[in-house]
Backbone and ligand atoms as CSV (ligand in chain L), in Angstrom:
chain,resi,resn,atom,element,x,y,z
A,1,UNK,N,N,0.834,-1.199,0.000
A,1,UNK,CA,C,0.000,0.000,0.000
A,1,UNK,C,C,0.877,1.260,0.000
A,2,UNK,N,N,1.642,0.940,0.827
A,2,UNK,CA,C,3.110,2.186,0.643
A,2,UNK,C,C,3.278,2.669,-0.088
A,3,UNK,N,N,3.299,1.304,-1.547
A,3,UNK,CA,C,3.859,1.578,-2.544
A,3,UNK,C,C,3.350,2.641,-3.653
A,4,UNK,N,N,2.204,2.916,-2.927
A,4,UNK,CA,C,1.619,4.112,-3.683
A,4,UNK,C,C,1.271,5.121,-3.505
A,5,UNK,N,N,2.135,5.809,-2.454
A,5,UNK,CA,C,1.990,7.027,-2.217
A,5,UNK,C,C,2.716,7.756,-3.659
A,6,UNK,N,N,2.198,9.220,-3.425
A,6,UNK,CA,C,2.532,10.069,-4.464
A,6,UNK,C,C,4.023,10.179,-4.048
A,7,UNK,N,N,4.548,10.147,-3.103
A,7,UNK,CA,C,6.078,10.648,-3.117
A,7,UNK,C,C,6.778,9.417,-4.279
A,8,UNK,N,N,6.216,7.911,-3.854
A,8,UNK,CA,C,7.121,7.214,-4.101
A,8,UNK,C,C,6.580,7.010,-5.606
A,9,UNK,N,N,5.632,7.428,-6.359
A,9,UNK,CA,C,5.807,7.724,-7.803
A,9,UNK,C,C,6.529,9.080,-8.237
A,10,UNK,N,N,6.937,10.034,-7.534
A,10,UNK,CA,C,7.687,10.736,-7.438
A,10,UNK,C,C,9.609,10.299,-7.405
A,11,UNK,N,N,9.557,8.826,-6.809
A,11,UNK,CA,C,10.870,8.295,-6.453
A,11,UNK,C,C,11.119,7.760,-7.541
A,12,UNK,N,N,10.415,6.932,-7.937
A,12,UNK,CA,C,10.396,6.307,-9.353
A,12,UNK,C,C,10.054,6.677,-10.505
A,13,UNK,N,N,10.308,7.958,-10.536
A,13,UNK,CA,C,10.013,9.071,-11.433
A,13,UNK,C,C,8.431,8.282,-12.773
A,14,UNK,N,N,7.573,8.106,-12.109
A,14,UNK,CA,C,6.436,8.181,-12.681
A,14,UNK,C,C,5.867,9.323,-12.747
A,15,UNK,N,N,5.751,10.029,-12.105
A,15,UNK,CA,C,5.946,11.611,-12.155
A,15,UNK,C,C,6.802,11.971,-12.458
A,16,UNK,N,N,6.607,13.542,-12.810
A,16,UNK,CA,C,7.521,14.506,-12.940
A,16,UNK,C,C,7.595,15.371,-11.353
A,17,UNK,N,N,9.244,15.746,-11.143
A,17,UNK,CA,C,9.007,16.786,-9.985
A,17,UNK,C,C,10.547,17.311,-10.031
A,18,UNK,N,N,10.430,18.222,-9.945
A,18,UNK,CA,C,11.847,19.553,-9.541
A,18,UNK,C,C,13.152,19.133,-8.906
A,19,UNK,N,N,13.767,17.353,-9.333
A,19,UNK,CA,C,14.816,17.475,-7.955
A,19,UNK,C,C,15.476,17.860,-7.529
A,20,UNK,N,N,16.187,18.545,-6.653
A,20,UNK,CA,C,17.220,19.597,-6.448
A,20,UNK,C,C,18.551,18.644,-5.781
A,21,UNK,N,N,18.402,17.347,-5.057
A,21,UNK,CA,C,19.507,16.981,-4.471
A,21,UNK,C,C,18.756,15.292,-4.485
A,22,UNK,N,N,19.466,14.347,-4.968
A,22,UNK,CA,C,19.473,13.220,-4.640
A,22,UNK,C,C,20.393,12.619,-4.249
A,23,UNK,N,N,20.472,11.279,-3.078
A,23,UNK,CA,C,21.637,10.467,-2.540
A,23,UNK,C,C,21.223,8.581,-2.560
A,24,UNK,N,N,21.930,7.886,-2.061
A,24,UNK,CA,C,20.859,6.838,-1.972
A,24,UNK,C,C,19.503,6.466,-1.334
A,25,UNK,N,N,19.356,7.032,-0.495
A,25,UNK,CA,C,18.097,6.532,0.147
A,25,UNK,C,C,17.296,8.325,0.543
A,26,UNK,N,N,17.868,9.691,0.175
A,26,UNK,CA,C,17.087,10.590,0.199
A,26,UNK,C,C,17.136,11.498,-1.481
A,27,UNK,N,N,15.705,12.373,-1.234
A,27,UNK,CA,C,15.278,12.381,-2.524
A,27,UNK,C,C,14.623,14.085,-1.922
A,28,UNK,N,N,15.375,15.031,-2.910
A,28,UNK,CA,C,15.127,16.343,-2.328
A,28,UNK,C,C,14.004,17.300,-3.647
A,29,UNK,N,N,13.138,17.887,-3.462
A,29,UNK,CA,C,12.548,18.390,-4.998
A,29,UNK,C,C,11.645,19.417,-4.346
A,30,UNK,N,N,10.988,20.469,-5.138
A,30,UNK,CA,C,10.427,21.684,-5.151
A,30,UNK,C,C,8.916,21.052,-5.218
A,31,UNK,N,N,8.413,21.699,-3.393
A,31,UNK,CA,C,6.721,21.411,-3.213
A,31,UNK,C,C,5.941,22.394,-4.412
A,32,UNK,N,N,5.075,21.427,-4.766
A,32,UNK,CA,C,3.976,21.424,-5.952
A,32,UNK,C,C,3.036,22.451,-5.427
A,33,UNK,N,N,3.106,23.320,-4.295
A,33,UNK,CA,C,1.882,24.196,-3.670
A,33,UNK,C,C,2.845,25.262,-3.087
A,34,UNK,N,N,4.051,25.889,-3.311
A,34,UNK,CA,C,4.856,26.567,-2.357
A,34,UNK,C,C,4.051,27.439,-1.342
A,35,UNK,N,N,4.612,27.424,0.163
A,35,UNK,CA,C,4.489,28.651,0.640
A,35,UNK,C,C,5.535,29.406,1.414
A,36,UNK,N,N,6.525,29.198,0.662
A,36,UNK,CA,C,7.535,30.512,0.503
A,36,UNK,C,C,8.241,30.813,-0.660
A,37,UNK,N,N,8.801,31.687,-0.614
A,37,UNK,CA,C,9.865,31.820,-2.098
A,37,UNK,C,C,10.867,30.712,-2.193
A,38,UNK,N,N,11.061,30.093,-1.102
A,38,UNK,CA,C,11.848,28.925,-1.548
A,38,UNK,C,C,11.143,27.531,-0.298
A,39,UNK,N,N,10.933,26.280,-1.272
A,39,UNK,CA,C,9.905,25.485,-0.567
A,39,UNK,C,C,9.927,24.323,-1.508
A,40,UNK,N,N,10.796,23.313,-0.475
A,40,UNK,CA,C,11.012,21.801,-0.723
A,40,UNK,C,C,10.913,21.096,0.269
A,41,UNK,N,N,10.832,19.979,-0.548
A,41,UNK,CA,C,10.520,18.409,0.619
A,41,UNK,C,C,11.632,17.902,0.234
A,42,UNK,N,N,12.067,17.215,1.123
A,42,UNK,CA,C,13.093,16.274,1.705
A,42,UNK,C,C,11.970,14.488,2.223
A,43,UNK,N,N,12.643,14.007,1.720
A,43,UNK,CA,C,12.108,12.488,1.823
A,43,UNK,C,C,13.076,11.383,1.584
A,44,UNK,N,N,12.739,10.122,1.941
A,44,UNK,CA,C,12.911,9.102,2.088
A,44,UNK,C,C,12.872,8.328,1.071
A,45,UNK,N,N,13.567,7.468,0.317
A,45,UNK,CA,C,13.175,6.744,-1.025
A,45,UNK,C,C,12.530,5.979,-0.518
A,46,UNK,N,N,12.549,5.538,0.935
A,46,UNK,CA,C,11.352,4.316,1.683
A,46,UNK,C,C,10.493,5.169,2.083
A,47,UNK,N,N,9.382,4.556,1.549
A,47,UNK,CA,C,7.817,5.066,2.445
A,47,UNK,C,C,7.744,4.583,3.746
A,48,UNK,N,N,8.166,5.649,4.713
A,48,UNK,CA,C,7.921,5.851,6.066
A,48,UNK,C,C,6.351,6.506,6.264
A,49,UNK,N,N,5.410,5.610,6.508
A,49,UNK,CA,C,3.883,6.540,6.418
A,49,UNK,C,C,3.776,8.245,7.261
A,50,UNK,N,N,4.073,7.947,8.799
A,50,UNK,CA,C,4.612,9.134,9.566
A,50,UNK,C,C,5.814,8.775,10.655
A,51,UNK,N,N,5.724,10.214,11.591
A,51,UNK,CA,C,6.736,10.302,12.333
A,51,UNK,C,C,6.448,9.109,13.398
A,52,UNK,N,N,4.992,8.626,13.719
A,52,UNK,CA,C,4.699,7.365,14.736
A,52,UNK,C,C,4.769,6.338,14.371
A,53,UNK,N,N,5.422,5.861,12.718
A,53,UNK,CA,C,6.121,4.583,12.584
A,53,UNK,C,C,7.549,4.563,12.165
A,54,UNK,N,N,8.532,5.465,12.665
A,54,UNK,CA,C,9.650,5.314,12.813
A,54,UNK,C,C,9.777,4.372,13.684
A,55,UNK,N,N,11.108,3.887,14.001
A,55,UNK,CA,C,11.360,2.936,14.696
A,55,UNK,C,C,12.718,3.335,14.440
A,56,UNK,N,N,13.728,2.914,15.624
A,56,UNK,CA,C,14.747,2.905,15.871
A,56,UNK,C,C,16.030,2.462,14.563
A,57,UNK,N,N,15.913,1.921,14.137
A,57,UNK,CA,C,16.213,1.271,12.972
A,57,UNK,C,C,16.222,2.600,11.729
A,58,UNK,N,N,15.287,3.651,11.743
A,58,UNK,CA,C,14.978,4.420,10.932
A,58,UNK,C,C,16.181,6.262,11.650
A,59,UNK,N,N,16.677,5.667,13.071
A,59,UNK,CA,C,17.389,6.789,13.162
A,59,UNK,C,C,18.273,7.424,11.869
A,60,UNK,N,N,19.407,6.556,11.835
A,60,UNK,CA,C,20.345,7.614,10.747
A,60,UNK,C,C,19.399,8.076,9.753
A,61,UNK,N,N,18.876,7.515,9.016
A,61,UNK,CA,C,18.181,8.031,8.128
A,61,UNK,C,C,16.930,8.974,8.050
A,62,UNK,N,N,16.728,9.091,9.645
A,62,UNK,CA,C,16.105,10.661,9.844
A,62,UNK,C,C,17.492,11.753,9.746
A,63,UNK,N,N,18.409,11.446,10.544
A,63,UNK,CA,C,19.634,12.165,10.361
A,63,UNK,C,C,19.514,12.936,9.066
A,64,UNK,N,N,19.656,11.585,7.795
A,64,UNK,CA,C,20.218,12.051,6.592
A,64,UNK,C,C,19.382,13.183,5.771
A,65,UNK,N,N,17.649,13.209,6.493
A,65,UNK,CA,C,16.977,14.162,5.853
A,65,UNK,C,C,17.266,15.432,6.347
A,66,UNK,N,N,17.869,15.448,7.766
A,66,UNK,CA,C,18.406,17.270,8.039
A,66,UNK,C,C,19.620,17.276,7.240
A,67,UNK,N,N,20.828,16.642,6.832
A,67,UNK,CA,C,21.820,16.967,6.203
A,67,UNK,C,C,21.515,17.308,4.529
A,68,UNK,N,N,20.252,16.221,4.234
A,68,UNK,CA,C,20.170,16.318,2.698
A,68,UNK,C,C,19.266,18.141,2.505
A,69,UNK,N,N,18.649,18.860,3.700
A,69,UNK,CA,C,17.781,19.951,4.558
A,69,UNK,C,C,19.368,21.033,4.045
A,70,UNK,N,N,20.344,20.908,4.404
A,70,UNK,CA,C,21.121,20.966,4.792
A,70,UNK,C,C,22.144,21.539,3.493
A,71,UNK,N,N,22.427,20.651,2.875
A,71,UNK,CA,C,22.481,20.793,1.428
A,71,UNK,C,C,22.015,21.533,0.215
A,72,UNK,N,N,20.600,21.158,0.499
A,72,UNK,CA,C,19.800,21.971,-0.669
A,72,UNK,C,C,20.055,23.851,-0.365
A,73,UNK,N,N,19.794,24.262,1.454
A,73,UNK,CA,C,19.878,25.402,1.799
A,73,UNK,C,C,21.336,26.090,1.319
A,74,UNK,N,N,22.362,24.978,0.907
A,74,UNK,CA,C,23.749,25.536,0.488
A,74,UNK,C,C,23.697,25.977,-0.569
A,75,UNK,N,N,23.375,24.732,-1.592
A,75,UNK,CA,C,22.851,24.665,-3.152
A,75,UNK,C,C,22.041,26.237,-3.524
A,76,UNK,N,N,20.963,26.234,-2.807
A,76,UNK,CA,C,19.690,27.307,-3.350
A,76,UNK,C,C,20.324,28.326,-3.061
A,77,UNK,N,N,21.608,28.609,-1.791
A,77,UNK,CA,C,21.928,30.086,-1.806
A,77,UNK,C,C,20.948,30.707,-0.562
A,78,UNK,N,N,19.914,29.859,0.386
A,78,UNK,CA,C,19.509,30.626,1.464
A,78,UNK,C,C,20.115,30.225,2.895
A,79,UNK,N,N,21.128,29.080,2.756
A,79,UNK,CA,C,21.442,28.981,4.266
A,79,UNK,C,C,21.750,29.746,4.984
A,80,UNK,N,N,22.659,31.178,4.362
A,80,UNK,CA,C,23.030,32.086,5.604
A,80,UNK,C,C,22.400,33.117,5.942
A,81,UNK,N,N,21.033,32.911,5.132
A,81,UNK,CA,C,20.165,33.959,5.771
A,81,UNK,C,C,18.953,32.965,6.646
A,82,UNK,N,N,18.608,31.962,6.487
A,82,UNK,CA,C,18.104,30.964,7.622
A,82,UNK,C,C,16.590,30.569,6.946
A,83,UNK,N,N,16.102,29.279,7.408
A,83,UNK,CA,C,15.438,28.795,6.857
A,83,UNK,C,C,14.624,27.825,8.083
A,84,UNK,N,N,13.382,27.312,7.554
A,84,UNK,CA,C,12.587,26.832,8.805
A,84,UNK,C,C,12.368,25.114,8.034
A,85,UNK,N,N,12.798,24.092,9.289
A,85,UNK,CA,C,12.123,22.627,8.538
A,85,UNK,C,C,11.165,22.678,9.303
A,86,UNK,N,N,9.907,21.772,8.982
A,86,UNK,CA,C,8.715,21.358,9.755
A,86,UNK,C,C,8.587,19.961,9.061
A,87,UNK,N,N,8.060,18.950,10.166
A,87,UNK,CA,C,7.721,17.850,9.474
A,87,UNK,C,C,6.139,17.695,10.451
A,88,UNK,N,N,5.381,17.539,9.559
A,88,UNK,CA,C,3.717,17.784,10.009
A,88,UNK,C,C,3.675,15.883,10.516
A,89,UNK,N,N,2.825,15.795,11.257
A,89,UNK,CA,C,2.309,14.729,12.404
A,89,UNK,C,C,1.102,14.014,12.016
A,90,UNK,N,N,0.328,13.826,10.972
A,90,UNK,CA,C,-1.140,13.389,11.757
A,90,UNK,C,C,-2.296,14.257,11.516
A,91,UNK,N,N,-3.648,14.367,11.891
A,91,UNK,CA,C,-4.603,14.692,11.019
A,91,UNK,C,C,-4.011,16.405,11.722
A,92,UNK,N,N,-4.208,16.886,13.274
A,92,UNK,CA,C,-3.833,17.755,13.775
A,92,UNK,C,C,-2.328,18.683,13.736
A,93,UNK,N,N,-1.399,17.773,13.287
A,93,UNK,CA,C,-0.358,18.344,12.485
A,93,UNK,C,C,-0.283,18.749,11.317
A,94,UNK,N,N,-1.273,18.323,10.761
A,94,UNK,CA,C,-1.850,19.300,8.896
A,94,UNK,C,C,-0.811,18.369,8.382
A,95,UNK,N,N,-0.906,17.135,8.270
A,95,UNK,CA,C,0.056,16.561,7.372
A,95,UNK,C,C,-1.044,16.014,6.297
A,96,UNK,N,N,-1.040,15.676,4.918
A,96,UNK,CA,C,-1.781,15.488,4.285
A,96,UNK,C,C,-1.190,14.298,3.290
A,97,UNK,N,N,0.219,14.184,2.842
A,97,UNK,CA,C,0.573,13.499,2.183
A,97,UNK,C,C,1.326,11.766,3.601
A,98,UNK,N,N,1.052,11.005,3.559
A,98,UNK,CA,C,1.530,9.782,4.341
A,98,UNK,C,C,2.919,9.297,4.124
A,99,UNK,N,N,3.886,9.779,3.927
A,99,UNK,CA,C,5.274,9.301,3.241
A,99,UNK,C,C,6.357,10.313,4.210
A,100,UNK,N,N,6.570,10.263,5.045
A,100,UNK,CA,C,7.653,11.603,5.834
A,100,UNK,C,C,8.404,12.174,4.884
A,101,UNK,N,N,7.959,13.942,5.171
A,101,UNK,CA,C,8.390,14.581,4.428
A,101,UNK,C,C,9.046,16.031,5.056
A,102,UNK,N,N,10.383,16.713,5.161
A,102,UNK,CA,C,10.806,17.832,5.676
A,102,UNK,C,C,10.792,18.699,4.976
A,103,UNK,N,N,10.109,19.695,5.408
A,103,UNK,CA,C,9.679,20.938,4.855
A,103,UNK,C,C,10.853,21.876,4.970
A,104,UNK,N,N,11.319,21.972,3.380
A,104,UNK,CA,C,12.628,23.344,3.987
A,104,UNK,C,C,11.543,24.580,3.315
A,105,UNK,N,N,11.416,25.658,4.136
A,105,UNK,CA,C,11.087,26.877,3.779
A,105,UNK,C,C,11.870,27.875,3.995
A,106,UNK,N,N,11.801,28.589,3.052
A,106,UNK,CA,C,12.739,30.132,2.962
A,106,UNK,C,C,13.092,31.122,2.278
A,107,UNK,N,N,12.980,31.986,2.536
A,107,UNK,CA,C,12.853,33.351,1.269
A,107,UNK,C,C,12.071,34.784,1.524
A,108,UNK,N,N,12.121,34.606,3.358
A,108,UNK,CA,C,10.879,35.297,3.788
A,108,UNK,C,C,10.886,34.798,5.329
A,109,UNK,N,N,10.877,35.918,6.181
A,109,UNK,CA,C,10.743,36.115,7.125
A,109,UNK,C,C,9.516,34.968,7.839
A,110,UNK,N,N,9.958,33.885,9.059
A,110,UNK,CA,C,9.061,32.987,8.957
A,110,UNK,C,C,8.393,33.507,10.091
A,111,UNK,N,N,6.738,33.325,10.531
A,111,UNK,CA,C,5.947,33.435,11.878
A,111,UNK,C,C,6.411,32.394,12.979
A,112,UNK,N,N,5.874,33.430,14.025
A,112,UNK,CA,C,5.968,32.130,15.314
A,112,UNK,C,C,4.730,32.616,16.173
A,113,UNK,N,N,4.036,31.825,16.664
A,113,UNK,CA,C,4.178,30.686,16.450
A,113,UNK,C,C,3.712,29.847,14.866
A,114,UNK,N,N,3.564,29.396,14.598
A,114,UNK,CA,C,2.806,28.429,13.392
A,114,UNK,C,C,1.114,28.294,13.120
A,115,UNK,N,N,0.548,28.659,11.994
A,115,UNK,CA,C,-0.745,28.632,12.188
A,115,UNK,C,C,-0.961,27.103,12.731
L,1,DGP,P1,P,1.940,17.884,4.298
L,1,DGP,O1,O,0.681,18.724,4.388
L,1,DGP,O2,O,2.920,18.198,5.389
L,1,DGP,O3,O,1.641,16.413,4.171
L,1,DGP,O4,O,2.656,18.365,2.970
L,1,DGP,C1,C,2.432,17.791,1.729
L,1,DGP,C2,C,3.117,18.672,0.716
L,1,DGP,O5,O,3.321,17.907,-0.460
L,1,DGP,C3,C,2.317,19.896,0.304
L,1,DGP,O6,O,3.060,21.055,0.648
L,1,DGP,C4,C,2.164,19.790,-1.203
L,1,DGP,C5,C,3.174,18.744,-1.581
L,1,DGP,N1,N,2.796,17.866,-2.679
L,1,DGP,C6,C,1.689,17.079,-2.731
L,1,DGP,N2,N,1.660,16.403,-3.885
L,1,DGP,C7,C,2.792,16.744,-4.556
L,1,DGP,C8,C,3.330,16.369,-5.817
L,1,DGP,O7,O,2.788,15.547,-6.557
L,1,DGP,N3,N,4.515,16.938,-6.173
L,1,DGP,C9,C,5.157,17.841,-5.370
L,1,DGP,N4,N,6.310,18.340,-5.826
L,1,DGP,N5,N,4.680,18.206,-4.171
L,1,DGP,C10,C,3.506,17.683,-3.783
């Protein structure tokens, strides 16, 4: 069922999508709805549904999505002016897509708290 989330036709390029940074197991590209001047997901080539079925086993490779976070902010030219990740939770975390995904935003002064 995993196997069909939109990210991971996104992984297997059945889609089309913007990639900006790929490695082996992370997959970096420009969100299809931006809301900032600069606004990508960071993901997993494994469909991780959310953050409550990680499992221990899945540490480094949460790691690798702040470094691949990390990267792109070098690449795009906004790291040294600063940038916000969010990774949404669940119906109350406004997450909408099931595949863990890190939100790099930036290009624009971010709010706090978060709607
Ligand atoms: P969330 O609400 O945290 O689950 O964020 C899902 C994000 O995924 C949302 O900002 C829009 C983006 N998105 C959904 N479908 C696609 C797609 O097919 N391509 C791209 N590039 N982004 C998508």
């Amino acid at each position: 069922m995993s196997d069909d989330s939109i990210f991971m036709k996104i992984v297997r390029r059945e889609i089309p999508a913007d990639i900006v940074v790929e490695t082996d197991d992370v997959l970096a590209f420009r969100d299809i709805n931006p809301q900032a001047p600069h606004h990508y997901l960071v993901i997993p080539k494994r469909c991780i549904p959310s953050i409550e079925d990680l499992t221990p086993e899945d540490e480094a490779l949460v790691g690798k999505l702040f470094l691949v976070a990390q990267q792109v902010a070098r690449q795009q030219g906004f790291a040294e002016d600063g940038y916000r990740t969010v990774m949404n939770c669940g119906r109350d975390g406004g997450q909408d897509v099931y595949h863990i995904h890190l939100h790099v935003l930036a290009g624009r002064r971010m709010q706090w708290p978060p709607g």
